[in-house]
C-alpha positions in Angstrom: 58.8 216.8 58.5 57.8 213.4 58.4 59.5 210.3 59.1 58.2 206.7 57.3 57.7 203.3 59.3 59.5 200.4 57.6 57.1 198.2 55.0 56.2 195.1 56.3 57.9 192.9 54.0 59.5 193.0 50.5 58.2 192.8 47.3 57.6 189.0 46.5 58.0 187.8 42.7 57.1 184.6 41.4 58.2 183.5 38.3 56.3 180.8 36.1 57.0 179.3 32.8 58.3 183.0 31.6 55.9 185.0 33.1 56.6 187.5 36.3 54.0 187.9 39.0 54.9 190.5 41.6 53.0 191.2 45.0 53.2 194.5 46.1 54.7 195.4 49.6 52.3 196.8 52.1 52.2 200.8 51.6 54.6 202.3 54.4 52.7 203.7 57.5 53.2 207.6 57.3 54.3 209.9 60.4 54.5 213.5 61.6 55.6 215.4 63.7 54.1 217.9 66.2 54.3 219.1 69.5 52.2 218.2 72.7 51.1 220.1 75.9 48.4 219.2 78.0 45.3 221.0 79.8 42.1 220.2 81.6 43.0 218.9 85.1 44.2 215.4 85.7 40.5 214.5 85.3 40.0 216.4 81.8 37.2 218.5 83.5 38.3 221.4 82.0 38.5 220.3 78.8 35.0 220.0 78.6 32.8 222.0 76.3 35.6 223.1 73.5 35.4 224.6 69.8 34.1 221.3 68.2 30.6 222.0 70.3 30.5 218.6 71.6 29.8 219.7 75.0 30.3 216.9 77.5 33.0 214.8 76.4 31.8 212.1 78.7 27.9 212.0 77.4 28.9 212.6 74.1 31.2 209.6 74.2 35.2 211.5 73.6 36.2 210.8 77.3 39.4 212.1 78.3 41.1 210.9 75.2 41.3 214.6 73.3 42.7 217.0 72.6 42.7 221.1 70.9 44.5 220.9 67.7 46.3 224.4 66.7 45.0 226.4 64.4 46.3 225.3 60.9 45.1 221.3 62.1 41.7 222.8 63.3 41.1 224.3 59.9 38.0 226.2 60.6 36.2 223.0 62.2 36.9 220.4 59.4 38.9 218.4 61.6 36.5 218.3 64.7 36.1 214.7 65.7 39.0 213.5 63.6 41.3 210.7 65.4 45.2 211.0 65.7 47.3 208.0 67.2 50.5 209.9 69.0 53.6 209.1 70.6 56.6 210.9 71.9 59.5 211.7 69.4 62.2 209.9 71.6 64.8 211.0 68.4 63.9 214.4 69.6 62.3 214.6 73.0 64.6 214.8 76.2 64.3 211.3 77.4 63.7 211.9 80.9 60.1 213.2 79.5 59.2 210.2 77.3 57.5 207.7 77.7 58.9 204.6 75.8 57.1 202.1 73.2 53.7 203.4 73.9 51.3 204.7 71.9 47.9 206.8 72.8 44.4 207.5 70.4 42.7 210.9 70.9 40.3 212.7 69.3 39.5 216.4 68.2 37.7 218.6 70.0 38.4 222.0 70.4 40.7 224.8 68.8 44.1 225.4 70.2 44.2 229.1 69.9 46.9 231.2 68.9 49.1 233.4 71.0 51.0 236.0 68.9 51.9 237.4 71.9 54.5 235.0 72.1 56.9 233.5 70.3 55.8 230.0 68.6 59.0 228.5 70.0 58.3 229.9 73.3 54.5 229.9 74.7 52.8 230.3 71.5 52.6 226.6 70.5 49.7 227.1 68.9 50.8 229.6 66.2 50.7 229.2 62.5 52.0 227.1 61.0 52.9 225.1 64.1 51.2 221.6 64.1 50.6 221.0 68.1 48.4 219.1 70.3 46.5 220.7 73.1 45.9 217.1 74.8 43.7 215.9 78.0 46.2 215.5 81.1 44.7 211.8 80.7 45.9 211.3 77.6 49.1 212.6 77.3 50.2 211.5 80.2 50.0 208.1 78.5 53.1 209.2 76.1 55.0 211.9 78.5 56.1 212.4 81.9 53.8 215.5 83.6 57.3 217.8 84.3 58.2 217.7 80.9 55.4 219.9 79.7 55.8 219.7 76.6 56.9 217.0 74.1 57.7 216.6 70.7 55.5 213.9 69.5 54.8 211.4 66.6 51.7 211.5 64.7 49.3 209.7 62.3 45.4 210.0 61.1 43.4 206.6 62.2 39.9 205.4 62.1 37.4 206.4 64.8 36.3 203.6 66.7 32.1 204.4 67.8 30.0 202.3 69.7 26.4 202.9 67.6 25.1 204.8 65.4 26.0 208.7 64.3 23.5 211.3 66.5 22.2 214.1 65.7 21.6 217.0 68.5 18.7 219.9 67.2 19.4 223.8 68.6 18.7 226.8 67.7 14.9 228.4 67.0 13.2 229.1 64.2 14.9 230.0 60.8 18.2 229.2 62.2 18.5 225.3 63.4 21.8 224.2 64.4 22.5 220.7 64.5 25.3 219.0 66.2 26.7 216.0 64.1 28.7 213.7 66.4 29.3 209.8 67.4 30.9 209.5 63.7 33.1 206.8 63.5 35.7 206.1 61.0 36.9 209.2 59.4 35.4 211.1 62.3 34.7 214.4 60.5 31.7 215.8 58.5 32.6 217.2 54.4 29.3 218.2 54.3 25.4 218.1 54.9 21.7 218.1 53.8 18.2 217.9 55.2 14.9 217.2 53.7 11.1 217.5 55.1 9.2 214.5 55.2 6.5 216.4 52.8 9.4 217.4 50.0 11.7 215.3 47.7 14.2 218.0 47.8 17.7 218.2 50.1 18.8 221.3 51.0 22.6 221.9 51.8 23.6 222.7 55.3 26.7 225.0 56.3 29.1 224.6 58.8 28.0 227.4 61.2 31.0 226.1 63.8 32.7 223.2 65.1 30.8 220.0 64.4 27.6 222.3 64.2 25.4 223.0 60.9 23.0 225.3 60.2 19.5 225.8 58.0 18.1 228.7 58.0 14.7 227.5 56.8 11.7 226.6 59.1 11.8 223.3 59.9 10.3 223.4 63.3 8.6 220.6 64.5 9.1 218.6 61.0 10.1 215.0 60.3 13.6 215.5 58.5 16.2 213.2 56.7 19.9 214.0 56.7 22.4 213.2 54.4 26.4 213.4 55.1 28.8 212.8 53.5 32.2 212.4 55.7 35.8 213.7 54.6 36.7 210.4 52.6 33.7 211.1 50.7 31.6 207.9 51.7 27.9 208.9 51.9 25.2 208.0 54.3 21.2 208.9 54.1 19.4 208.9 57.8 15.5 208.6 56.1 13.2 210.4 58.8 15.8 210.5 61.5 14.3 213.4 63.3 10.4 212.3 64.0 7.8 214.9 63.4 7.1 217.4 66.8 10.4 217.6 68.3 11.8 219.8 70.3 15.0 222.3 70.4 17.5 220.6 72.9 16.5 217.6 71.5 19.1 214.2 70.3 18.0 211.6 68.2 20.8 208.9 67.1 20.4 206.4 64.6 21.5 202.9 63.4 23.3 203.9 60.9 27.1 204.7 61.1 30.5 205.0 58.9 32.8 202.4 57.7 
């Protein structure tokens, strides 16, 4: 179900010598609702590490602000590093568990598995077709009081905010490199992706191998290679010789370049 913020203001129509000139009201702000638990520890160790691959929230710049999204917001990986501003549902939630007028940003970074073991009314939050919000301790203790558990909550997509450019971490070995797309601001999530060697005019499409990872299974080993991207509101970006020729597995190279 979702619920719709009131528009900002009304329609405005001026009328001159016959002729009607109308400004459009600013498009209503569109909400959802979930549910949200927490996890990690009340300092989000254990949240590191996580489905997206992202590893260390801290290095990699997500901080304590996540959260595991259940499985039919996951959607394979497509939503890893997506951003969601939350509150809790105080038309729903027990009050004593809400936290009023307050809102808190996160961002995705693992998979909220499933639990068919349980019911998804009872323990199995994560269940299909249940939208639900694994979050930091941090973070949702911004919106909901830590007894409560769990919350039903407001939702709505928002622009990542990055400091930088996007970064590119290289693993794998040869014939199979997996690189690790992450720092993308703005939409926050990958569509898709293609390399090129410094010696070749042709890109070569990448596939999602997991998370925020993509894979090539040609042999670019020790190569200088260009990616393109193109993020999920379809803007496109070209990083010319972002990987410089000799490097190394384990390796992260970021760039100038970012989203907007």
């Amino acid at each position: 179900m979702a619920r719709a913020a009131p528009a900002r203001g009304a329609a405005l129509v001026l009328l001159t010598v016959g002729c009607a000139f109308a400004v459009a009201a600013a498009p209503a702000v569109t909400w959802q609702r979930a549910h949200a638990t927490f996890y990690g520890g009340a300092d989000a160790s254990g949240t590191m590490g996580g489905a997206c691959g992202y590893g260390n929230l801290y290095s990699t710049g997500y901080g304590t602000h996540a959260a595991a999204l259940s499985t039919l917001m996951f959607n394979d990986g497509a939503a890893c590093g997506q951003c969601y501003k939350v509150a809790c549902d105080r038309e729903l939630a027990d009050t004593r568990w809400c936290k009023p007028g307050v809102t808190v940003t996160i961002t995705a970074t693992n998979l909220c598995p499933p639990n068919h073991a349980l019911p998804s009314d009872n323990g199995g939050w994560c269940n299909a077709p249940r939208l639900h919000f694994d979050m930091a301790q941090p973070a949702w203790e911004k919106i909901g009081v830590y007894k409560g558990g769990i919350i039903p909550v407001m939702y709505q997509r928002v622009p990542c905010e990055k400091r930088g450019g996007v970064r590119f971490k290289i693993d794998g070995h040869d014939y199979f490199n997996l690189v690790l797309v992450f720092n993308v601001a703005t939409s926050g999530s990958i569509k898709s992706m293609d390399v090129k060697i410094s010696d070749s005019n042709d890109w070569a499409p990448m596939a999602r191998n997991w998370g925020a990872n993509w894979q090539s299974l040609a042999n670019l080993t020790g190569k200088m290679l260009s990616f393109r991207l193109t993020d999920t509101e379809g803007q496109t970006l070209v990083f010319h010789n972002i990987v410089s020729s000799g490097w190394k597995f384990g390796q992260t190279f970021t760039s100038s370049l970012q989203f907007n």
